[in-house]
C-alpha positions in Angstrom: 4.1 -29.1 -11.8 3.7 -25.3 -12.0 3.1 -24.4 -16.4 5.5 -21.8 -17.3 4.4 -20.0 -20.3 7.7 -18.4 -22.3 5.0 -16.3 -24.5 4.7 -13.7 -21.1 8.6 -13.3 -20.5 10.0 -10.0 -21.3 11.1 -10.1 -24.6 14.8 -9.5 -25.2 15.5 -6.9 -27.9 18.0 -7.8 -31.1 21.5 -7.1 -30.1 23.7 -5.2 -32.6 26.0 -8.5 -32.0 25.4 -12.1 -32.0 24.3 -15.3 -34.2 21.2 -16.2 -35.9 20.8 -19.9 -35.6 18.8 -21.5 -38.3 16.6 -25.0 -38.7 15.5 -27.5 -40.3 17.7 -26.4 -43.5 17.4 -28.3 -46.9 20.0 -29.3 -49.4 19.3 -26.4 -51.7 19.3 -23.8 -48.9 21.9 -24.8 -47.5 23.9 -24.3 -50.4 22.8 -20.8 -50.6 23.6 -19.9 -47.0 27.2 -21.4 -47.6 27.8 -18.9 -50.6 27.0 -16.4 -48.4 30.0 -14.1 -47.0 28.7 -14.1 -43.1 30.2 -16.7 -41.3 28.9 -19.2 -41.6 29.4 -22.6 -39.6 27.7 -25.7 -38.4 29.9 -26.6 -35.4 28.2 -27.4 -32.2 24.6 -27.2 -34.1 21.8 -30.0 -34.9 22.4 -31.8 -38.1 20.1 -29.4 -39.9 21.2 -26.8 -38.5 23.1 -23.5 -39.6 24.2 -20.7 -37.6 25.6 -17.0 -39.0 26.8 -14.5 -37.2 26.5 -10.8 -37.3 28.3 -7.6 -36.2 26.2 -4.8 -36.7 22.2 -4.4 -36.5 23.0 -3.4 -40.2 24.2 -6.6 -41.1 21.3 -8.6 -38.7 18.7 -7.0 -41.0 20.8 -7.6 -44.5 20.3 -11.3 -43.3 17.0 -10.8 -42.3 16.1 -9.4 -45.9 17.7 -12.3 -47.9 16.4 -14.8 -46.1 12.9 -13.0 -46.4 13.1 -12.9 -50.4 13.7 -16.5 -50.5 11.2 -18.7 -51.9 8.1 -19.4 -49.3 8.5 -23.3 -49.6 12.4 -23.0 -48.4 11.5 -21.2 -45.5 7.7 -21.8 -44.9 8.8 -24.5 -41.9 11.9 -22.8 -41.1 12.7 -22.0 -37.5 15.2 -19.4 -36.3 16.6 -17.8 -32.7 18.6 -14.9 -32.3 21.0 -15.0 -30.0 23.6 -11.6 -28.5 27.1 -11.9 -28.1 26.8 -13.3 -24.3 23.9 -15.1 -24.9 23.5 -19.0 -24.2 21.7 -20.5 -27.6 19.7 -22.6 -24.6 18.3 -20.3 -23.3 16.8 -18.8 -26.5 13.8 -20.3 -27.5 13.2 -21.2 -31.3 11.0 -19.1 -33.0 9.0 -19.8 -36.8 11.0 -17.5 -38.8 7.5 -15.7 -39.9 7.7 -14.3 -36.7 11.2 -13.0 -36.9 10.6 -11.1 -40.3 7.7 -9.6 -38.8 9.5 -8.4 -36.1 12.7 -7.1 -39.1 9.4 -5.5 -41.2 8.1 -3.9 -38.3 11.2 -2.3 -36.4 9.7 0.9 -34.9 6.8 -1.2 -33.2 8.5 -3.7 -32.1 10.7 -1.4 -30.2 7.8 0.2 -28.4 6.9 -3.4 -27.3 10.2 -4.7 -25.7 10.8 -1.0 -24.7 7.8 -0.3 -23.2 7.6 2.7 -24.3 4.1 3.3 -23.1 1.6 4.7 -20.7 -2.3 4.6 -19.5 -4.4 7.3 -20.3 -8.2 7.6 -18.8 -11.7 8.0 -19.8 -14.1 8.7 -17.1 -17.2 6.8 -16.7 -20.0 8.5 -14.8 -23.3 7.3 -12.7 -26.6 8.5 -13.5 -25.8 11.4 -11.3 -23.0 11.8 -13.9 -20.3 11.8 -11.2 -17.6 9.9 -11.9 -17.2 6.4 -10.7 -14.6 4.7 -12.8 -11.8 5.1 -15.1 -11.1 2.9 -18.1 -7.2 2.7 -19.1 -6.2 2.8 -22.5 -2.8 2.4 -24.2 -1.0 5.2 -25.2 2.3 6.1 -26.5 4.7 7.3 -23.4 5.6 10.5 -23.0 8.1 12.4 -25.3 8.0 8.9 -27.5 6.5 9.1 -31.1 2.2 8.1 -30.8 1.1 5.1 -32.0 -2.2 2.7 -33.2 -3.2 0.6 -30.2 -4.6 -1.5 -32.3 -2.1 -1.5 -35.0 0.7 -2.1 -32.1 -1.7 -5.4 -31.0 -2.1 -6.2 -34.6 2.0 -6.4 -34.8 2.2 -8.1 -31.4 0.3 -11.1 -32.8 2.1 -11.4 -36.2 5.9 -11.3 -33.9 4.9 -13.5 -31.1 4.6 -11.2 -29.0 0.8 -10.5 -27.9 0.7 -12.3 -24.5 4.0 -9.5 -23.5 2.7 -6.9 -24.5 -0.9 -7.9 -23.1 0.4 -8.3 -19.4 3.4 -5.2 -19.5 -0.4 -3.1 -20.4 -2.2 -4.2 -18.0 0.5 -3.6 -15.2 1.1 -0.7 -16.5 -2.4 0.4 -15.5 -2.6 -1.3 -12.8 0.9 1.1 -11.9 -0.4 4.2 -13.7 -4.0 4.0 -11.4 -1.7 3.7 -8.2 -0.3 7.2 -9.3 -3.2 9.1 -9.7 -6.8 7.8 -8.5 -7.7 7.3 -4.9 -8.8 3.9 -3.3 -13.2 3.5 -4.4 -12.8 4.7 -8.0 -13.1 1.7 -10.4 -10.2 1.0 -12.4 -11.5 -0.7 -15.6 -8.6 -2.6 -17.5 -8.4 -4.4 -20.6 -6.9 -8.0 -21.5 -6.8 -10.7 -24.5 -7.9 -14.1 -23.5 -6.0 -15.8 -26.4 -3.2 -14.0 -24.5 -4.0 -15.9 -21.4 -3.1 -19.7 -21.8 -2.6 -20.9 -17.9 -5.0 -18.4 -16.1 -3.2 -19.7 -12.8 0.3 -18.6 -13.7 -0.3 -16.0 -16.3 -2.4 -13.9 -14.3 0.5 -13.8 -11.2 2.5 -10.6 -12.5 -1.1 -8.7 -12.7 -2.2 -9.8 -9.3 1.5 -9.7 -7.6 1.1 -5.7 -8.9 -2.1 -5.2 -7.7 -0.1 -6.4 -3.8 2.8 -4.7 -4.6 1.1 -1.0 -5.1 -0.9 -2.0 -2.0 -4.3 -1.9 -4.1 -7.4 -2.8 -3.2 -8.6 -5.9 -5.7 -12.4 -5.1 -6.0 -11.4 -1.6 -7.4 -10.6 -3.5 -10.7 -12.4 -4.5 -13.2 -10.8 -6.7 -16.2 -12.6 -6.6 -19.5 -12.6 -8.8 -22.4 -10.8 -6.2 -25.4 -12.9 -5.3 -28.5 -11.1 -7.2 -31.0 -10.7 -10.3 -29.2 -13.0 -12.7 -30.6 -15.2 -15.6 -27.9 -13.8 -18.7 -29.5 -13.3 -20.8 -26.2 -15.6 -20.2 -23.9 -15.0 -22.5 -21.3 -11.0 -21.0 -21.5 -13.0 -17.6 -20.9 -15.0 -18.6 -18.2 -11.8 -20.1 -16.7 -10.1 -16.8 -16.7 -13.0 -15.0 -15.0 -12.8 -17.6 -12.4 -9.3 -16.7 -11.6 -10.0 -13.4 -11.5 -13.1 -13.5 -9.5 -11.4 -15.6 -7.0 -9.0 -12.9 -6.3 -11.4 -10.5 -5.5 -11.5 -8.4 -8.8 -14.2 -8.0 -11.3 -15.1 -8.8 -14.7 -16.3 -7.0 -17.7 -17.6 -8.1 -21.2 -17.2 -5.4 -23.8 -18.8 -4.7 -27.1 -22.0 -6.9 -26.2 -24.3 -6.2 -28.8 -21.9 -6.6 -32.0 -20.0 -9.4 -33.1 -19.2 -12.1 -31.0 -20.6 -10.6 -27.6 -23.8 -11.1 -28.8 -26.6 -11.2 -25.9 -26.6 -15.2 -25.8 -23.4 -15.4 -24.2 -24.3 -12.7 -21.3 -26.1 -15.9 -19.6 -23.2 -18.1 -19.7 -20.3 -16.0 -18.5 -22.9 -13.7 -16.4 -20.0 -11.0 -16.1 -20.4 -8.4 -13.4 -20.6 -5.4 -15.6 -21.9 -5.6 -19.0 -20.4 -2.7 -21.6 -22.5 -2.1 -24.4 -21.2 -1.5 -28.0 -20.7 2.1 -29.0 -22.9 0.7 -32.2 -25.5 0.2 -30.3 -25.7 3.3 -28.5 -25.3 5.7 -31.6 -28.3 7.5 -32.0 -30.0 5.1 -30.3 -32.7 7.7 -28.8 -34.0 8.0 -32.8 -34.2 4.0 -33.7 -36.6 1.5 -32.0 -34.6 -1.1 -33.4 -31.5 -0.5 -31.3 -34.1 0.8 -28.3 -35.4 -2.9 -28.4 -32.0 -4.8 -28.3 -30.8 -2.1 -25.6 -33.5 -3.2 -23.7 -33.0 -6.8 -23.9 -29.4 -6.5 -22.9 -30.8 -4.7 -19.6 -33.1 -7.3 -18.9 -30.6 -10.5 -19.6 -28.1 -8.5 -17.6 -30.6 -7.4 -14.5 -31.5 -11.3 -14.4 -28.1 -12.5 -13.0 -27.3 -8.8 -11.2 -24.5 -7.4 -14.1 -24.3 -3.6 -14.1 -24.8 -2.8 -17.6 -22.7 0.6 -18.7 -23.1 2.5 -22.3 -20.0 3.0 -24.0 -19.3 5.9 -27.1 -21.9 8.3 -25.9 -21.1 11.6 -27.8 -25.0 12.7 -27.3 -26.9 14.0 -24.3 -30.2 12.7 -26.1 -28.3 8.8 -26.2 -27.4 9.5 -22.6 -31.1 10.5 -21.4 -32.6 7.6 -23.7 -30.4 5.2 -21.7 -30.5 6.5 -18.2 -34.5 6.0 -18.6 -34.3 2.5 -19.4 -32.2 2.2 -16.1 -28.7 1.5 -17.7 -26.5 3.0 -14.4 -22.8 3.6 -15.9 -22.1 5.6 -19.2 -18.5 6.4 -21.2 -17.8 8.7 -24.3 -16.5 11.9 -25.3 -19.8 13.6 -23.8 -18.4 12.8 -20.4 -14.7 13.3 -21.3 -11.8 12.2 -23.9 -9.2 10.2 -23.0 -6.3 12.0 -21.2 -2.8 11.6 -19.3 -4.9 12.8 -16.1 -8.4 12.4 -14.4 -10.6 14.7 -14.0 -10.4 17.3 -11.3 -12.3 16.1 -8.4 -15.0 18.7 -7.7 
């Protein structure tokens, strides 16, 4: 039986009308909620169950608010779902209600999530001939809509539940933007969360039914393992580069070199590019230190046929240093910032 995973459906936004059904509620809350003056009622709910409804986003948040300054033990198990005035309560998952007064605490970001409302800008990444080869996409507010952290917006996604939605609407929105603007032979290096990722078979369908549907070609992507995504499972990872491989894109590990992508896990995923960390690379042409552990990377990656790249060069002496040691792909603002547009072909 085919797993269908409700964390990567769209996420409905709060309507300014409907009921907040709540559960499991205790003798002491419940009292509370019945002093209340929303209606209130129990009819057609589980035996622990309350609902209240609401006429106004005004009066969504008000409820949102009390319940939030209520002690943590009355509401640390306490599960809610939000349903608009049409709405079928079965059809509306149940949610912990941490998640829902992130979501209440974090309005303006939320809204960019369920909206959309943003785009992919690129960075180039050059040969050793410094012509460029690739693009990597990176999240950016849309146009004419207020800019935003990337990884603050991420950081929200987690805390409301909604990380693996706004994982997948990024990537396709790459996937979309590099159909617009960069012709078929230019890499298009894309970024994912693996915690984001629980069935790789079904959650990967909407990124590979995009790459078909803008009549791509697969082996001009590359899908990279984010910065702030920890290795925790590696057998999930590998998992999820199997699916991709198998498709006919490419893989990337990022940040090797700091934190978690250290180089003893090059040898067990054996990705097919290999991004070093921007750590690594700064001012590496003065320290034999980060010289050594460059090297080793290139010689772990070179024995199982990765192409290593440099990310965060700012320097032409860090690019020189690292073209000698044979490192073929480089990034940074030495090559170009990120932007709305590529690069004028020459």
């Amino acid at each position: 039986m085919e797993h269908i995973c409700s964390s990567c459906q769209p996420v409905r936004p709060i309507e300014d009308w409907g009921t907040v059904y709540l559960r499991p509620i205790g003798e002491m809350l419940a009292r509370l909620i019945e002093e209340q003056t929303w209606k209130v009622g129990r009819e057609g709910c589980e035996s622990n169950a309350f609902y209240l409804n609401y006429t106004s986003k005004e009066q969504f948040l008000e409820m949102a608010e009390w319940l939030n300054s209520l002690p943590v033990e009355w509401t640390e198990f306490l599960q809610v779902k939000v349903c608009g005035e049409n709405d079928s309560p079965a059809l509306r998952e149940w949610l912990p209600f941490s998640q829902l007064a992130a979501r209440f605490q974090n309005m303006d970001m939320v809204s960019i999530i369920t909206q959309e409302k943003f785009t992919s800008f690129l960075q180039p990444i050059v040969d050793h001939n410094e012509e460029v080869v690739a693009y990597e996409f990176l999240l950016r507010a849309a146009q004419g809509e207020k800019p935003f952290n990337p990884f603050e917006l991420f950081d929200v996604a987690r805390r409301t539940g909604m990380h693996s939605f706004l994982d997948r609407a990024a990537r396709i929105s790459a996937i979309r933007r590099s159909a617009e603007v960069l012709p078929r032979g230019i890499k298009r290096f894309i970024n994912f969360l693996p915690s984001s990722i629980y069935n790789p078979d079904y959650c990967l369908k909407h990124t590979f039914a995009a790459i078909q549907r803008y009549d791509l070609d697969p082996s001009d992507f590359v899908f990279e393992v984010v910065e702030t995504e920890r290795i925790i499972d590696m057998p999930h990872l590998q998992r999820i580069f199997n699916v991709y491989r198998s498709r006919g894109v490419l893989v990337a590990l990022d940040d090797v070199g700091s934190g978690y992508s250290t180089p003893d896990v090059l040898g067990q995923l054996r990705p097919d590019f290999v991004k070093i960390d921007r750590s690594l690379i700064d001012l590496c042409d003065q320290s034999s230190e980060k010289q050594q552990r460059i090297e080793e990377i290139v010689q772990i990656s070179s024995s199982f046929g990765g192409t290593v790249l440099a990310e965060g060069i700012e320097r032409r002496e860090e690019y020189e240093f690292c073209r000698s040691r044979g490192i073929a792909l480089a990034q940074g603002y030495l090559f170009g910032r990120p932007a709305a547009e590529p690069l004028a072909m020459a």
